[in-house]
GUFI-606504 format. One line per 2 residues: number of its first residue (from 1); for each residue x, y, z of C-alpha. Coordinates in steps of 0.1 Angstrom, whole numbers, always signed. Layout:
N
NUM = X Y Z; ... $
***
This chain:
366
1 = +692 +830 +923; +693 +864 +941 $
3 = +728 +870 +959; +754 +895 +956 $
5 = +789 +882 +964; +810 +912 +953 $
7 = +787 +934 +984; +803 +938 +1022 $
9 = +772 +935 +1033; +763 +896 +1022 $
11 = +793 +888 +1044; +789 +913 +1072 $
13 = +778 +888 +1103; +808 +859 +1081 $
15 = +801 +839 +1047; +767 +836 +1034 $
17 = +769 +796 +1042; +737 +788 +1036 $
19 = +737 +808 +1001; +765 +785 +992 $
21 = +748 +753 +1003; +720 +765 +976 $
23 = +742 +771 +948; +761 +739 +952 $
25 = +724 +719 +953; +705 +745 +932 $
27 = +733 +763 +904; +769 +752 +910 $
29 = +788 +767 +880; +762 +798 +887 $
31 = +762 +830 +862; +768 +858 +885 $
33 = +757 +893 +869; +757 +929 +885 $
35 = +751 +961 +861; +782 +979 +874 $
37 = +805 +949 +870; +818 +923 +841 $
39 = +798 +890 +847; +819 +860 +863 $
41 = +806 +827 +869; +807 +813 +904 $
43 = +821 +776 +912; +815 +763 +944 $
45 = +815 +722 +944; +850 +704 +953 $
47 = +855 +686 +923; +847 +720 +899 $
49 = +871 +741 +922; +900 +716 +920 $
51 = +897 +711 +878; +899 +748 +874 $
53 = +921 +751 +899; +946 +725 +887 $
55 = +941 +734 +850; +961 +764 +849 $
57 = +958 +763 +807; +925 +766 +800 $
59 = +919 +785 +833; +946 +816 +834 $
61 = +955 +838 +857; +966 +864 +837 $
63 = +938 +882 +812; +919 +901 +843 $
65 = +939 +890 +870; +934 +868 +903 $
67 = +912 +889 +920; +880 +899 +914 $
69 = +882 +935 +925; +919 +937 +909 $
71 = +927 +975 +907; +945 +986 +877 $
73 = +979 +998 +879; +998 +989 +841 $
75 = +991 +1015 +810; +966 +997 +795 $
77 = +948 +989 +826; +961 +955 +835 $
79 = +963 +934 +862; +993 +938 +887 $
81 = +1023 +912 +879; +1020 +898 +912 $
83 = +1027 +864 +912; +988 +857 +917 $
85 = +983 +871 +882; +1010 +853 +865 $
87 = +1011 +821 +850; +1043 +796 +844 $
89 = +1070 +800 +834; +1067 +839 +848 $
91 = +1048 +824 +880; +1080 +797 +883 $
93 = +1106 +822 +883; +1084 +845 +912 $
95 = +1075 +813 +931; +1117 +802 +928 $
97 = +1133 +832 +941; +1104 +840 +967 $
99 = +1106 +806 +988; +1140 +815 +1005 $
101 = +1125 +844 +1022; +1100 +827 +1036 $
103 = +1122 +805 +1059; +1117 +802 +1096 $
105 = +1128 +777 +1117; +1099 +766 +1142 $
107 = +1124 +778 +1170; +1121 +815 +1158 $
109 = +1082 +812 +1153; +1074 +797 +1186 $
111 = +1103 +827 +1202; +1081 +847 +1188 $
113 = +1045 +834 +1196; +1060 +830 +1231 $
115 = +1065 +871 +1231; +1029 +879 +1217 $
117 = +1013 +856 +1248; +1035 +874 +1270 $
119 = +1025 +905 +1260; +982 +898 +1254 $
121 = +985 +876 +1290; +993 +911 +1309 $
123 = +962 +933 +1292; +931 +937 +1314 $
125 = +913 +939 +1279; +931 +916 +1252 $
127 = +914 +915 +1213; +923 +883 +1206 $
129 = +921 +895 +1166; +947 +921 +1172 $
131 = +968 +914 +1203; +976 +876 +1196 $
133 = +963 +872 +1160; +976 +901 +1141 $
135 = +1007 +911 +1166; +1017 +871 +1162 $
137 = +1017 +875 +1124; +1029 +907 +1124 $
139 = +1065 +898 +1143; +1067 +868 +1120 $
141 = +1065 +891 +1087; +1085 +912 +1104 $
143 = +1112 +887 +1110; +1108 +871 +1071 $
145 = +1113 +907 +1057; +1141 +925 +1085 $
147 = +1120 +953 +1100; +1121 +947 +1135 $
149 = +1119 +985 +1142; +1089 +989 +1160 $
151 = +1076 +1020 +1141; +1080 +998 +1109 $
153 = +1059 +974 +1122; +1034 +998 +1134 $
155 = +1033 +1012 +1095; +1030 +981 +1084 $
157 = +1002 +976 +1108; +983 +1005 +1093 $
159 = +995 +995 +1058; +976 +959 +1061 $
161 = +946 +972 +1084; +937 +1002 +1053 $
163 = +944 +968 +1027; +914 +944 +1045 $
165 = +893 +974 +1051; +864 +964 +1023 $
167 = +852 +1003 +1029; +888 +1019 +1018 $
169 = +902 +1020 +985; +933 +1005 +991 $
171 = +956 +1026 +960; +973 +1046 +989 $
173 = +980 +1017 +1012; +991 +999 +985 $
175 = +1015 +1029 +976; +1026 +1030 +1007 $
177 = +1037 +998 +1009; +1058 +1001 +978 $
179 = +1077 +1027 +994; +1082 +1007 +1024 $
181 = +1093 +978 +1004; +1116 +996 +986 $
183 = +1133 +1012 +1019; +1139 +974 +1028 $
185 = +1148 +957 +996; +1180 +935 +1003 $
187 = +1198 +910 +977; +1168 +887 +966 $
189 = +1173 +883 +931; +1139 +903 +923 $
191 = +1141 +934 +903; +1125 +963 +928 $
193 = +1096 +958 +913; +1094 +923 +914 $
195 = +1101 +929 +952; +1076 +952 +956 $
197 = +1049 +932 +941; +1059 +903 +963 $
199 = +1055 +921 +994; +1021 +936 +982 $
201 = +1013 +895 +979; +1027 +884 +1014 $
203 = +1009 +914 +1035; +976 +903 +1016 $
205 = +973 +862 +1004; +1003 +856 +1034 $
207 = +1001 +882 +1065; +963 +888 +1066 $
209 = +953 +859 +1054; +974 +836 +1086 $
211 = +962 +867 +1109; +924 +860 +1098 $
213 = +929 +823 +1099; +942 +820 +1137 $
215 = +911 +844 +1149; +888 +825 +1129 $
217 = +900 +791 +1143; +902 +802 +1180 $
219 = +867 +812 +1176; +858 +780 +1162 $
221 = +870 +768 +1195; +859 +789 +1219 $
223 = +822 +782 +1201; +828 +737 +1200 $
225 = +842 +735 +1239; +847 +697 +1231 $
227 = +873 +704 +1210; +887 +728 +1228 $
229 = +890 +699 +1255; +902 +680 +1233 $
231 = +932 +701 +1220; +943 +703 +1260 $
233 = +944 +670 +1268; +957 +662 +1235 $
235 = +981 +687 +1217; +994 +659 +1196 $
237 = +957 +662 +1178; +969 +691 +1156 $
239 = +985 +668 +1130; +951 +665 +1120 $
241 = +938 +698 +1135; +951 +725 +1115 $
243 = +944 +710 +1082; +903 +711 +1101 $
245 = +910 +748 +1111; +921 +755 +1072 $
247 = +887 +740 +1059; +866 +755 +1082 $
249 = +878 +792 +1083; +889 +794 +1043 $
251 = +906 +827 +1049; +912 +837 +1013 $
253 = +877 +828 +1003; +877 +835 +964 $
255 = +905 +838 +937; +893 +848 +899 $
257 = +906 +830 +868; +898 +840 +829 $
259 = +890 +809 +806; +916 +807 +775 $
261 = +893 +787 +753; +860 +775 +748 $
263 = +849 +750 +774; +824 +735 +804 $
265 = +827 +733 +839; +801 +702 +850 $
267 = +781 +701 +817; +779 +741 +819 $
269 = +799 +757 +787; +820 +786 +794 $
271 = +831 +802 +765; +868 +819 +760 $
273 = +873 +849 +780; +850 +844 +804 $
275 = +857 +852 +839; +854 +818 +863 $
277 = +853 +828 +900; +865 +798 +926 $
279 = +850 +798 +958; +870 +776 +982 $
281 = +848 +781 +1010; +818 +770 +992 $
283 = +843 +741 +983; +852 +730 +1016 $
285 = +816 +729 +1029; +807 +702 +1000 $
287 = +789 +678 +1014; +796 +649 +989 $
289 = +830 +655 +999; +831 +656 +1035 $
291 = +810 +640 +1061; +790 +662 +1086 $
293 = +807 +696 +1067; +791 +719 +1093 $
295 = +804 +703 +1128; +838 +715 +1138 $
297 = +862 +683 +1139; +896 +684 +1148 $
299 = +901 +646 +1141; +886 +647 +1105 $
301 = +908 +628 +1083; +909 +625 +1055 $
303 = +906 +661 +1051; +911 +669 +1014 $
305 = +908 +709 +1020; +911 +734 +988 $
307 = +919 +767 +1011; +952 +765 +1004 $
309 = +942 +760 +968; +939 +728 +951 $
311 = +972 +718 +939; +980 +738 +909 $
313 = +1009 +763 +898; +992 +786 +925 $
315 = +994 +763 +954; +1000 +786 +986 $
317 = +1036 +800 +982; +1031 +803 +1023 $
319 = +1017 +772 +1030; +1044 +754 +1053 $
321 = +1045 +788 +1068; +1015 +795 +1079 $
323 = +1006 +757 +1092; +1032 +761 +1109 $
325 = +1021 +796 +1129; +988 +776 +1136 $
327 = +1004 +747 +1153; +1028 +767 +1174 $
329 = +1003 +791 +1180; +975 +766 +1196 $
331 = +1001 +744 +1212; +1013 +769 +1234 $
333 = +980 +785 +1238; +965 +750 +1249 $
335 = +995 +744 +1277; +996 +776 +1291 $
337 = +954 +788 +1287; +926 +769 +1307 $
339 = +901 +784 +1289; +898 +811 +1263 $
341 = +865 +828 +1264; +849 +857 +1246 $
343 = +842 +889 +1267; +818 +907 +1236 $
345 = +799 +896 +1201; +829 +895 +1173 $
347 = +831 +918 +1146; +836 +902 +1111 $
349 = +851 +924 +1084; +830 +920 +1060 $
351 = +849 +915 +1031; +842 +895 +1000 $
353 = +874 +884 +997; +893 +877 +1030 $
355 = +870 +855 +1061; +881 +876 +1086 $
357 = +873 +889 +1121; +880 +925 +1124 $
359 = +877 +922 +1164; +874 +896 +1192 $
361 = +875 +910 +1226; +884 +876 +1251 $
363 = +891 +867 +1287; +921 +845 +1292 $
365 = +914 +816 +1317; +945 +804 +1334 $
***
């Protein structure tokens, strides 16, 4: 099958859905080879993503990393110790002393979703991607890591924007950022570069990947009016909606795992040391999985969703977080908004890694 999923340019106009629909039907565990790159083989049915997922022994994160286009940064040219590229007990520990950072109370959130609509409700010109989306996320990472300072977060800004860029090479940003993390380490527990590293996770698998997720869902509503409708005259609907808005955007579309012995995946033998590529947002489109995967549905339950992974050691650190950004964030959007509509085409980012819209110019309806 011809496709090239490690190009910008397959996902230039958003993911190549239909290329996905033909690899579940046509080539599900699919060998994917490229002169200039190691081979890796893609996975994109629900029940394949979830088995590797949730088999962290024979499928490890650790050999050549989470990511696909990992960038070297050990002696031997290894994979980053992010807590993506770690496996248990090393992942544990990570995971352990992380989660108490990443406390908010929904009071603080909303305090601060309120400030963000405040702010895009007065431009004459509001990008809903970077005015609501990305300033939203932005004062919440802000808040999680204690740089409130405006300049910071402006830095931080430009840190994460040169990160999702697929046309940058992101070794300075990611620099950068390690400075900046250092000037703002406090009492965690986490060795400096432990704290580093953790950062370097948060602004990519946590901040961009919430900030893509709320574009990408208000989009989805703006484009299916009827549920738009339906959010208003029903907020309560999100205790089913943002589980719909997690299948159907799949921000972080792909994570990379390396297989530790010989084995198959659906009849299909891997053998050790392969590279196994999940692709969640082929998953969540399966259609002997969910009914009608292609319409929009706010009410879909049950919802049984892998874009927050599948239930492994690598379950979404961020997870309670970021559901709970997308709830805020649409409840008061849906009280205080009419109508949300888009004043130009949306720019997607074109990454093969994050779904993301780089810019949504809209019209606020009051």
């Amino acid at each position: 099958m011809d496709i090239d999923l490690v190009s910008p340019d397959t996902f230039l106009f958003g993911p190549p859905h239909d290329a996905f629909a033909r690899l579940r039907l046509e080539a599900p565990v699919f060998l994917h080879r490229r002169e200039d790159l190691p081979p890796f083989w893609v996975v994109t049915r629900h029940p394949d993503v979830v088995r590797v997922s949730r088999d962290g022994e024979t499928f490890s994160s650790v050999p050549n990393g989470a990511l696909l286009n990992e960038i070297p940064y050990g002696p031997r040219n290894e994979p980053s110790p992010t807590m993506l590229n770690l496996d248990p007990p090393s992942h544990t520990r990570l995971r352990r002393l992380a989660a108490p950072i990443l406390a908010l109370s929904e009071r603080r959130v909303r305090a601060l979703c309120t400030r963000t609509l405040d702010r895009a409700f007065e431009l004459d010109d509001c990008d809903f991607a970077k005015d609501v989306a990305a300033e939203f996320c932005m004062s919440v990472l802000a808040e999680l890591l204690g740089f409130p300072d405006q300049k910071d977060r402006r830095h931080v800004q430009w840190i994460a924007r040169e990160l999702s860029d697929p046309l940058e090479s992101p070794m300075n940003a990611t620099m950068e950022l390690f400075r900046f993390a250092r000037d703002i380490r406090g009492e965690t527990g986490l060795t400096t570069r432990e704290f580093e590293l953790l950062v370097l996770v948060l602004i990519t698998a946590g901040h961009l990947a919430t900030q893509h997720l709320l574009a990408g869902a208000m989009l989805a509503l703006i484009e299916h009016p009827r549920q738009w409708r339906l959010l208003r005259d029903n907020p309560a609907i999100m205790a089913t909606g943002a589980d719909e808005m997690l299948r159907w955007v799949s921000p972080l579309m792909q994570f990379q795992r390396t297989a530790t012995k010989d084995t198959d995946i659906a009849g299909q033998p891997i053998s050790k040391g392969d590279r196994v590529a999940m692709y969640y947002i082929a998953a969540n489109r399966d259609e002997a999985v969910f009914d009608e995967p292609m319409s929009f549905d706010l009410t879909r339950s049950p919802n049984p969703h892998v874009a927050f992974g599948a239930g492994g050691p690598h379950s979404c650190l961020s997870d309670h977080l970021a559901r709970l950004q997308i709830r805020v964030l649409f409840d008061e959007l849906s009280r205080r908004t009419r109508q949300v509509e888009l004043a130009d085409t949306p720019d997607y980012l074109g990454s093969t890694f994050l779904n993301g819209i780089s810019a949504m110019p809209v019209r606020f309806r009051h």
